[in-house]
N, C-alpha and C positions, 0 to 999 in steps of 0.2 A: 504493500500500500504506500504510494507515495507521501510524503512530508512535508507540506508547506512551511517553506524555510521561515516567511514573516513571524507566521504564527507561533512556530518553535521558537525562536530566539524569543519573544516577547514574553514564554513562559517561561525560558531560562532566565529574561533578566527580573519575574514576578518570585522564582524557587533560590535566588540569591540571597532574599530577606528571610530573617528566622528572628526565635528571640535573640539572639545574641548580633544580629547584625540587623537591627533597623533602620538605620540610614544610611544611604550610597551618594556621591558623586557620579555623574557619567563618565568622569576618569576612572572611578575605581570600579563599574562596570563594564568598559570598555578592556580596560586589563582581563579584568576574570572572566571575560565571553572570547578575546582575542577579535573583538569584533572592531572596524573605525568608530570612531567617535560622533561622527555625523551620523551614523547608519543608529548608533544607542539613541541619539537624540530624537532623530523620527521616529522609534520607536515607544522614548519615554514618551514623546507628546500624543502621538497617539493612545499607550496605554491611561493618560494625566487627562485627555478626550472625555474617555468613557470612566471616569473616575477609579480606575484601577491600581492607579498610581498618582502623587501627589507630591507637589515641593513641599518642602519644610521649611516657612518664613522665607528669609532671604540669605540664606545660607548655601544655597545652592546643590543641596543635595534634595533628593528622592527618598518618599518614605511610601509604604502601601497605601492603597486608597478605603475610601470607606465602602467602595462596590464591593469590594474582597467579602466584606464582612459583613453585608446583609445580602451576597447570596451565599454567604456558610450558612446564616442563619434561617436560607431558606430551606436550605438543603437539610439541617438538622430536625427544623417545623415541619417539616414535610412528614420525615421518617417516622419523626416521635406522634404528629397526628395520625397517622394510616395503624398505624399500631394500636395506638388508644384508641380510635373513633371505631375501628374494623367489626366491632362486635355490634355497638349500639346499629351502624348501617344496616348491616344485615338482620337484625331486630326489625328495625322501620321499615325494610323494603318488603322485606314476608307481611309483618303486618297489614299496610296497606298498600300491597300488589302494584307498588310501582318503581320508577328507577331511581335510584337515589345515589346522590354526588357528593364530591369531599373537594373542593375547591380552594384553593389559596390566592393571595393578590400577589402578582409582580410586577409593581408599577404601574401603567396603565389598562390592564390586562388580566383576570382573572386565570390560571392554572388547572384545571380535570386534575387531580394526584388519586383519586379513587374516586369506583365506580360500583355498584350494584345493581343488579337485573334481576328481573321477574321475565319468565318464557311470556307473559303474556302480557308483558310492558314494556317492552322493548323499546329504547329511545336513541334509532341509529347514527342520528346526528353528533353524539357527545364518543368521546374515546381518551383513555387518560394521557394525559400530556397535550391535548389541546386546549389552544388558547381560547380566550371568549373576551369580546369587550367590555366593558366596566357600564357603560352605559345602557344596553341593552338585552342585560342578562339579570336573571333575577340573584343568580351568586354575587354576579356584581354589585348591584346597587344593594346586596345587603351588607358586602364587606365595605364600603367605602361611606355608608348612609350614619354609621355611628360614630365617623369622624371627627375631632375638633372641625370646627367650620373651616380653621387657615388652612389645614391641609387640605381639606377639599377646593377651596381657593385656586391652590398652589395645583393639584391636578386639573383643575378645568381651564387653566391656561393654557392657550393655543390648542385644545382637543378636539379631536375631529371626533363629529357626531357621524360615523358612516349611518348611510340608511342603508340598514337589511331584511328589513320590509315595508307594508307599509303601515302598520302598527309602532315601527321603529321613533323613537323620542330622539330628534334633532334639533335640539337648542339649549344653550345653559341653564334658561331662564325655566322650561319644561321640564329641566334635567332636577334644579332645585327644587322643584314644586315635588315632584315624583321620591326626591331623598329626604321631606320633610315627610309626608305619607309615610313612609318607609320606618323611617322614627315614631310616627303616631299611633301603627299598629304593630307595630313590632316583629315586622318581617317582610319581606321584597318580592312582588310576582313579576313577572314576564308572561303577558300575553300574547304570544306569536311575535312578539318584537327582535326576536332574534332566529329564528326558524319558522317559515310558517306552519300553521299545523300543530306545533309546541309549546304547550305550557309550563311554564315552571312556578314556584313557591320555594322562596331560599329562607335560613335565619342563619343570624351569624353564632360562631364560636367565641368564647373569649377566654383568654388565658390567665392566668394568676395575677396579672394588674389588671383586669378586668379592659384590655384592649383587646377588639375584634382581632382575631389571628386567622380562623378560615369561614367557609358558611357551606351549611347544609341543604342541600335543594332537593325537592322531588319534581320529577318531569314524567309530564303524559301527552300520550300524540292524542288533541283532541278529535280526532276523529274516529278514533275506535274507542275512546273513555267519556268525551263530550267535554266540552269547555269547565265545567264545575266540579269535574270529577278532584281537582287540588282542594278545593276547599276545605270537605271532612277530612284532610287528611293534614289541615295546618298546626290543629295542639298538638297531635303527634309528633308533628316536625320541632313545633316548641322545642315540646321534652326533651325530643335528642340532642339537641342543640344544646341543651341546658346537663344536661346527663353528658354530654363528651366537653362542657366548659369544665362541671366540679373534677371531671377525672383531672383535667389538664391545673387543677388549683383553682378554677373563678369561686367565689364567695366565701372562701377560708381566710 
């Protein structure tokens, strides 16, 4: 299998940092790669880009970024949710016979990390490791809707509302209105706004400081269960929700 050299060198000069060596020069990384110094430079600027790497004041060296370290901690949330939540899923999807989801946020973008099936609820549009918009997903507007307000702010700048149907919510102004709701009853639907055909009902999770970490959704194709088939099935949803927060610490 070939090697993309960019790509290699950029994690060689990310695997030079440990604890004992936090900050570098581009001289003293250009030494321990044998690579020119021009060639370190395009590459710290572009890892300093995506915040993977970061100056330290005006000292001129390089220290890791803080991207390093909230996807460790996605990667860790991930793990430790699919393990904890794995029982309660499969609880809720037998009980009420439909598909149910384990979603996390990466930015502007909610995460699939697990999934559950009913033979007779099949929801072929979702598969884990797909992405979903923040906007017109019921996972989404419930992991983004218990926000401080600034961070929500801070994501709805320059955010593109794609339309994906025509149910789909295209405007900030519709976008607030729909995350206040969201807050009022204490959980996020998707009516065809992302799939046609698919309804969803998400709530979120929340971890030992009581901040949203993932959210729980159940999805049915409405045309084999009819549009109201989510409803009897939202304290359900609650409970799980609430039942995979206390495992994770929420209310202790």
């Amino acid at each position: 299998m070939p090697i993309i050299q960019s790509v290699d060198r950029a994690l060689q000069i990310l695997d030079l940092f440990d604890d004992n060596v936090t900050e570098l020069k581009n001289t003293d990384i250009s030494e321990q790669l044998h690579l020119h110094k021009s060639t370190v430079h395009s590459l710290l600027k572009t890892l300093e880009k995506h915040q993977y790497i970061e100056q330290a004041g005006e000292s001129g060296r390089y220290r890791l970024g803080m991207k390093l370290f909230e996807r460790g901690n996605h990667v860790i949330r991930s793990r430790d949710l699919r393990s904890v939540a794995q029982d309660s899923l499969y609880e809720l999807s037998r009980d009420v016979h439909q598909t149910v989801h384990l979603v996390i946020q990466d930015g502007r973008e909610g995460v699939y990390i697990d999934k559950v099936e009913q033979p007779s609820a099949v929801v072929f549009y979702s598969r884990i490791g797909r992405r979903v918009p923040l906007h017109c997903s019921g996972v989404g507007k419930a992991l983004i809707a218990f926000c401080p307000d600034e961070e929500i702010d801070a994501l709805l700048e320059d955010y593109v509302f794609i339309r994906r149907t025509e149910r789909t919510i295209t405007s900030a102004a519709a976008f607030r209105k729909e995350i206040q709701n969201v807050r009022d009853q204490g959980y996020a639907e998707d009516r065809e706004e992302n799939e046609p055909g698919v309804r969803c009902a998400a709530v979120p999770i929340r971890d030992q400081t009581g901040r949203v970490t993932a959210a729980i959704s159940i999805s049915t194709l409405t045309m084999r269960t009819g549009e109201d088939a989510v409803d009897g099935c939202i304290e359900k949803l609650k409970q799980t929700a609430m039942d995979v927060s206390r495992k994770l610490g929420y209310g202790y």
